[in-house]
C-alpha positions in Angstrom: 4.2 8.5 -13.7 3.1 7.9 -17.6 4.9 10.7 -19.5 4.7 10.4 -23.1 6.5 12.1 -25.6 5.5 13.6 -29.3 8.5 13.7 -32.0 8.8 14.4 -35.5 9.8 11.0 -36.6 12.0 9.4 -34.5 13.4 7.0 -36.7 15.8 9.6 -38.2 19.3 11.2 -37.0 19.5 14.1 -35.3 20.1 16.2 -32.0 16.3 16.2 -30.6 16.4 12.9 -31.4 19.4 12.1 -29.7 18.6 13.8 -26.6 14.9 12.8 -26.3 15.9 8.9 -26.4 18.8 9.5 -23.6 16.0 11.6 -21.6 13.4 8.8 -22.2 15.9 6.1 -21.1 16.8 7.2 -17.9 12.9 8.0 -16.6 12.1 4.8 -17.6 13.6 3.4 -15.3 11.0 4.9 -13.2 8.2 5.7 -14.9 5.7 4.5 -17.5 7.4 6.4 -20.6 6.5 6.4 -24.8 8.1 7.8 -26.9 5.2 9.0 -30.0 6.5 9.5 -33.5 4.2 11.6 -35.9 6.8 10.1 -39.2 8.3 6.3 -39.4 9.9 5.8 -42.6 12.3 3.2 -41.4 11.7 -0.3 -39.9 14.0 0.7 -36.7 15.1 4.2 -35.4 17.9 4.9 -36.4 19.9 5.6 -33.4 18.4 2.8 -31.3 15.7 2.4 -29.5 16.2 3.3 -25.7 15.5 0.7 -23.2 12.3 0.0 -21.9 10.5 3.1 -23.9 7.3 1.9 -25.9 7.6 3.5 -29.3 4.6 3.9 -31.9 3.7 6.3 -35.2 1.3 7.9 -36.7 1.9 8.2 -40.2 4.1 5.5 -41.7 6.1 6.5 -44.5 7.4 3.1 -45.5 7.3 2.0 -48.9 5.6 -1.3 -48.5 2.8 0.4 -45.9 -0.6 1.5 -47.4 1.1 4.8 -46.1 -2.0 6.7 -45.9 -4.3 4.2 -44.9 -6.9 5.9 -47.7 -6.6 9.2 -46.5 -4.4 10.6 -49.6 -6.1 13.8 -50.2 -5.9 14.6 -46.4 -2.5 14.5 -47.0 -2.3 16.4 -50.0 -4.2 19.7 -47.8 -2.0 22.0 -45.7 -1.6 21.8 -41.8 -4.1 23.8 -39.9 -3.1 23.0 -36.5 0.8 22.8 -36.9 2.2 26.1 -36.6 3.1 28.1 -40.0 6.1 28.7 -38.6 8.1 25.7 -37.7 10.7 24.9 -40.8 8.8 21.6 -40.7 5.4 23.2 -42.0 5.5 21.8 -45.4 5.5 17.7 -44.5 2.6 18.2 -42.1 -1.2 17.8 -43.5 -4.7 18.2 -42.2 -4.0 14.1 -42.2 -1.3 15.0 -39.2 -3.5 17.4 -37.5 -6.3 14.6 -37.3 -3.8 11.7 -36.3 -1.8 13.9 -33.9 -5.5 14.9 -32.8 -6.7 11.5 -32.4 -3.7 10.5 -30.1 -4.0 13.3 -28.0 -7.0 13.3 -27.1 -7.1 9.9 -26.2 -4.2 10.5 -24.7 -3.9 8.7 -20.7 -0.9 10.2 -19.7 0.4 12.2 -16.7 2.7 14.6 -18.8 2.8 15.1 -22.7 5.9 16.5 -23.8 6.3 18.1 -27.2 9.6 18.4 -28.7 9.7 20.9 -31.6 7.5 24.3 -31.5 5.0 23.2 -34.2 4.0 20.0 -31.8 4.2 21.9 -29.2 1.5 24.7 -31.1 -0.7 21.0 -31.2 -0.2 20.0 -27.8 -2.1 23.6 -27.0 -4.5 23.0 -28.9 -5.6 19.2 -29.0 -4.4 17.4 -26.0 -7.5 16.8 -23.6 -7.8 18.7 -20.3 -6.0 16.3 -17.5 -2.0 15.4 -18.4 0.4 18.4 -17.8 1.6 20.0 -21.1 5.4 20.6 -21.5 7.2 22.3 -24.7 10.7 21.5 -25.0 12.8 24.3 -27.0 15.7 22.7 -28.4 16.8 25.6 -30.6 16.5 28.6 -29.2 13.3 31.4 -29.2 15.5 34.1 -30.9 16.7 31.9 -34.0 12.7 30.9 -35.2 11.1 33.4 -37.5 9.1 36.8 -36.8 6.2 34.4 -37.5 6.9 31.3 -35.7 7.7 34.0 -32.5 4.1 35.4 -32.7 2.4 32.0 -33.1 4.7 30.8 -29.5 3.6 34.3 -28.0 0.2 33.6 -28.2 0.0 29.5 -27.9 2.2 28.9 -25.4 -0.2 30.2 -23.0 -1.5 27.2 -22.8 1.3 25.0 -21.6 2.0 24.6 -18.0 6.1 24.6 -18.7 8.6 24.8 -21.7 12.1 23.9 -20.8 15.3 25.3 -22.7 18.2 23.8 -23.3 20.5 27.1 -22.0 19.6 29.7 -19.2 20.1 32.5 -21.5 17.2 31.2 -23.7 15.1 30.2 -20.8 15.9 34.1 -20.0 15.0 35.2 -23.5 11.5 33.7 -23.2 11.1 35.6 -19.8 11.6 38.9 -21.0 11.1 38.5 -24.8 7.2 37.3 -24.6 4.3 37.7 -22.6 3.6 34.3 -21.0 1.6 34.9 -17.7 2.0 31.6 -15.4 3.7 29.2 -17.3 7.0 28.0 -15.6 9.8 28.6 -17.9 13.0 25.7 -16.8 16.5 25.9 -18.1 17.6 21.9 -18.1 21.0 21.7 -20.4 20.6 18.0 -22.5 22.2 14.7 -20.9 25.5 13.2 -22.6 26.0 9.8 -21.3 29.7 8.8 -20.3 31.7 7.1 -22.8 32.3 3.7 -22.7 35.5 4.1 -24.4 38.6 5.2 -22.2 39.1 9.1 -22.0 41.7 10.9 -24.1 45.4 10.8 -23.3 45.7 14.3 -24.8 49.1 13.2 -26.5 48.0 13.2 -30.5 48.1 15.7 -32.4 45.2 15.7 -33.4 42.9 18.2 -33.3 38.8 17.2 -33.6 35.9 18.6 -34.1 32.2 17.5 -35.1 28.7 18.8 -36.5 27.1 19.3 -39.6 29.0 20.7 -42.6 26.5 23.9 -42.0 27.5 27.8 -42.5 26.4 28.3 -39.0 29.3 25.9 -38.1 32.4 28.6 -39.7 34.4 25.3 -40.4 35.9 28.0 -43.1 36.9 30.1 -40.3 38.6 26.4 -38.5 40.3 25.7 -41.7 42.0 29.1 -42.1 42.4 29.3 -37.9 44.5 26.0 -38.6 47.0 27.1 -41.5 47.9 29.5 -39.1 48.6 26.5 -36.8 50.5 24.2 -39.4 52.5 27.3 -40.3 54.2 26.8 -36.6 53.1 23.4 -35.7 53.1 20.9 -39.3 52.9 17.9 -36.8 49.5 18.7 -35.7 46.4 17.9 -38.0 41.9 18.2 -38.2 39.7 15.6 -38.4 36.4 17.5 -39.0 33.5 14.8 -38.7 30.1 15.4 -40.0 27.4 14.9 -43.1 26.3 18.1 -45.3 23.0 19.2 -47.0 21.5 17.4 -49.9 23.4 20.0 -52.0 26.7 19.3 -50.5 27.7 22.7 -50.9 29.2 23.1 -48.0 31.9 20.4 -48.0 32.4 22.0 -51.6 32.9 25.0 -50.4 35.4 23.7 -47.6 37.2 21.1 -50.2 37.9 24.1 -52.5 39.6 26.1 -49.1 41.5 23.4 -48.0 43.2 23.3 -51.7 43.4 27.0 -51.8 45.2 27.0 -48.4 47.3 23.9 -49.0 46.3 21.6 -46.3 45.1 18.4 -48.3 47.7 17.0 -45.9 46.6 18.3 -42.7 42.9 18.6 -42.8 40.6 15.9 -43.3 36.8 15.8 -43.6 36.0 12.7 -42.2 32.1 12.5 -43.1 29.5 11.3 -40.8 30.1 9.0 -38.2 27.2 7.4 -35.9 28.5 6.6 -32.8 30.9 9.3 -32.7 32.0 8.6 -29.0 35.0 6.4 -30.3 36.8 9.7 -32.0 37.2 12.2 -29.5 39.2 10.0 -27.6 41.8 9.7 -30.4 42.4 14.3 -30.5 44.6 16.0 -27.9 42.1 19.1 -28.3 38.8 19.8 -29.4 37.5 22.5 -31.4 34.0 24.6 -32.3 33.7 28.0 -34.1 29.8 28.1 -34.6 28.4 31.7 -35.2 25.5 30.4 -32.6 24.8 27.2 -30.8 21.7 26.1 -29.1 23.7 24.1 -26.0 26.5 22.2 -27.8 26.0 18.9 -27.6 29.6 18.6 -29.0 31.0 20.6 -26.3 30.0 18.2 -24.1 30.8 14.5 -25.6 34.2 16.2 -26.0 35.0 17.0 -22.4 33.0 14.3 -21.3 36.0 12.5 -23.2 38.8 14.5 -21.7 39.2 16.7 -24.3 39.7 20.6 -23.6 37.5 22.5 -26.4 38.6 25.9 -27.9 35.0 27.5 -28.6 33.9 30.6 -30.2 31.7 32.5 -27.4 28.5 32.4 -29.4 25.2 32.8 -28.5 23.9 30.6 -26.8 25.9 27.4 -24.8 29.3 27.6 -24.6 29.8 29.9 -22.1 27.7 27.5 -20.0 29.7 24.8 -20.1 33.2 26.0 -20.7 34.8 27.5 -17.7 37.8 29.4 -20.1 41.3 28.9 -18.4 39.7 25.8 -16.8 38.8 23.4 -18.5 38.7 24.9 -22.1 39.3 28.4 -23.8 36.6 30.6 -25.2 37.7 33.3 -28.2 35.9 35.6 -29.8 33.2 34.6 -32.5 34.7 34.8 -36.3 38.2 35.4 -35.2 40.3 32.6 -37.0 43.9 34.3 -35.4 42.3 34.2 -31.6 41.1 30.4 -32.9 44.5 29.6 -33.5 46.3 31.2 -30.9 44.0 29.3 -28.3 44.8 25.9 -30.4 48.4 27.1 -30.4 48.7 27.7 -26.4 47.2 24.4 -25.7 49.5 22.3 -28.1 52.8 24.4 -26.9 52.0 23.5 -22.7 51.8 19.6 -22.5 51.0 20.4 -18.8 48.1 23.0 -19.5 46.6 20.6 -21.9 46.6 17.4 -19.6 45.2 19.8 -16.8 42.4 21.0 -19.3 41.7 17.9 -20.3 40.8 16.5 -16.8 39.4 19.3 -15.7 37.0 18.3 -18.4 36.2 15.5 -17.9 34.8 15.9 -14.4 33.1 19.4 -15.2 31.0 17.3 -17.5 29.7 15.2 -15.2 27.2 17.3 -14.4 25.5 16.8 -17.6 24.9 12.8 -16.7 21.7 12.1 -18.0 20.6 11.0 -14.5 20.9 14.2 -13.2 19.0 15.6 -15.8 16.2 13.3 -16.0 15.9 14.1 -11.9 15.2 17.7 -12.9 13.0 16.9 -15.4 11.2 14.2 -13.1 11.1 16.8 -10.6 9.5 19.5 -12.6 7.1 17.2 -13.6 6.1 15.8 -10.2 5.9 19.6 -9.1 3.2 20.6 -11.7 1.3 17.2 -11.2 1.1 18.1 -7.7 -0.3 21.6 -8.4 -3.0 20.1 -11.0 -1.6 22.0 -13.7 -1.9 25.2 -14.8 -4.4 24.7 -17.3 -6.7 22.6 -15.2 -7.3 26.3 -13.5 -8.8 27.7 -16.8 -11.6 29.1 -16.4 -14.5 28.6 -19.3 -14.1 32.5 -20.0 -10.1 32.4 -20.4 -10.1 29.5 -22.4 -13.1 30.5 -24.9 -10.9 34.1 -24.9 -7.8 32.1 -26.3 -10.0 30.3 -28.6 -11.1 33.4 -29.9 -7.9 35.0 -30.5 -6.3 31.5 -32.0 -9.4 31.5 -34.6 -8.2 35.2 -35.7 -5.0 34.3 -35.8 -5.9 31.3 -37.9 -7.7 33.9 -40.1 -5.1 36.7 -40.7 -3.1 33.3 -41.3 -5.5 31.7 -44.3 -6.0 35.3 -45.7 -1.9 35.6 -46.9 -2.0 32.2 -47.8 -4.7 33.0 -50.1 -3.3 36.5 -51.2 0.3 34.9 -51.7 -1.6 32.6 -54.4 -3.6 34.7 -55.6 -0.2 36.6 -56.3 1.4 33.6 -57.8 -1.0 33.5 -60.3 -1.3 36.4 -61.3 2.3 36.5 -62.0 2.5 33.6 -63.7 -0.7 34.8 -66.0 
């Protein structure tokens, strides 16, 4: 099977990324699999490049690359093709609608699987009739904008699947849009195991990891964990991860950790790429995100041996933590229920150890073999049935056309309004 696989730009750092390359691993050692990145502005990715993958761009963003390859005013026009919507918009050009256009419509692949909506919104509209067309959702349908939500209501149509990260996304897109036919799959992302040696659960420390983002509540982690060093001063936080270009953020949480006295106790750690080694080094592990897509952190934790205290946000921890087994789930903004979990698990050695390897074998089922068998399988399934789209008929297909050039209308008429209001504001 040849499944090939459209990123933003896959030399950078980040979840899709992440997941993508451990997804793209494991079939090839199968299959025929490429990995396509629309962006290269680095001479190697970032995080690696997975065995046995192909890898290629489109646009190279490197400074000593005629970048553009003469097409600098296509560059300088706005998307057409990539959806208005996705928070990417503004880097994509009519020059990345004709590359991405050119590549998949030459395209000889079983499978093309887009990875954010906006390529996804291209795949719809540009891949050639033949490979089976898969959208991956890595955030979840409910977090994009009013905008973006229309544009995947009425494109999507078009795919043959789109796979979620967590079943009660996969359940949003059931009841939330109108997608007639296209099989919507809930497949969590793979964490490979460590190849360090699991957590003794005897520091005490406690860990956690993710961008220094509001959606995070890191504020509501540091005040959860005064409450802990007013019982426990042993203990301590390591807090690992990189903020916005602003830096804001790690301001903000700087300024808290003075206010609350805990320079001694609470440590932000910055980014750390592989992060694998550190979890092993806590006794617990702790997230208090307002929302989550999955929780990629969830899992390296416990695939560590780590027990995790969670908040029980929309929309992944409460489908990987089983609470009272193998970690504790409390109530989303509460920094007293944070800390009484925290609390529990450092006063009962024995409750802790249990967690802890209770854990690590719940996690298992995230093994990125398993998961790229249910992706392989879904795959095989629709390749087997010809694909939904292959059953099109001329009529359908010139009716979604139809409906996409209005859209693209009602679309180009704000865009011109919004100027035209710019101006005259400015005049």
């Amino acid at each position: 099977m040849h499944i090939s696989f459209l990123l933003h730009n896959a030399y950078g750092v980040g979840g899709t990324i992440r997941t993508t390359f451990n997804l793209a691993g494991q079939l090839a050692e199968h299959h025929d699999i490429e990995i396509v990145s629309v962006f290269r502005h680095r001479e190697a990715p970032a995080l690696g490049a997975p065995a046995g993958v192909r890898m290629s761009h489109l646009v190279d963003l490197r400074k000593k690359s005629p970048t553009y390859d003469g097409d600098t005013i296509e560059h300088t026009r706005p998307a057409a093709v990539f959806a208005r919507g996705d928070s990417r918009y503004r880097q994509y050009s009519r020059l990345t609608d004709a590359r991405v256009a050119d590549h998949l419509r030459s395209l000889e692949a079983d499978v093309v699987v887009g990875t954010r909506p906006g390529l996804n919104v291209q795949i719809t509209r540009q891949a050639r009739r033949g490979p089976v067309r898969i959208g991956q959702e890595h955030l979840t349908l409910d977090s994009h904008s009013y905008r973006l939500r229309r544009e995947i209501g009425h494109r999507y149509t078009l795919l043959d699947a789109i796979t979620t990260v967590t079943e009660a996304d996969a359940h949003a897109y059931r009841t939330g849009l109108r997608l007639p036919g296209v099989r919507i799959e809930s497949i969590p992302n793979g964490v490979p195991e460590p190849v360090v040696a699991p957590a003794d659960c005897d520091s005490k420390w406690v860990i956690a990891a993710g961008r220094l983002h509001k959606v995070k509540r890191y504020d509501v982690l540091v005040r959860a964990f005064a409450d802990v060093v007013a019982v426990r001063p042993d203990w301590r936080l390591r807090i690992y991860g990189g903020g916005d270009a602003t830096g804001d953020e790690r301001q903000a949480l700087h300024t808290l950790i003075g206010q609350l006295g805990l320079h001694n106790h609470v440590f932000l750690m910055g980014s750390v790429n592989p992060l694998e080694a550190e979890w092993p080094k806590g006794a617990i592990a702790a997230v208090t995100s307002d929302r989550e897509s999955f929780g990629m952190t969830i899992v390296e934790a416990m695939r560590c041996g780590l027990p995790v205290v969670a908040t029980d946000c929309p929309h992944g921890p409460r489908e990987i933590i089983d609470d009272g087994n193998d970690g504790r789930l409390v109530p989303v903004g509460d920094a007293a229920a944070v800390a009484d979990a925290v609390l529990g698990l450092i006063d009962d050695d024995g409750t802790r150890h249990r967690m802890g390897r209770a854990a690590r074998a719940a996690s298992r089922r995230f093994d990125p073999a398993l998961i790229a068998e249910r992706h392989e399988g879904l795959y095989t399934e629709l390749i087997g049935r010809g694909g939904r789209h292959h059953s099109h008929s001329a009529l359908r297909t010139g009716v979604h056309r139809a409906r996409g050039a209005v859209l693209d209308g009602m679309y180009a008429l704000r865009h011109k309004a919004g100027d035209a209001l710019r101006k005259g504001r400015a005049a």
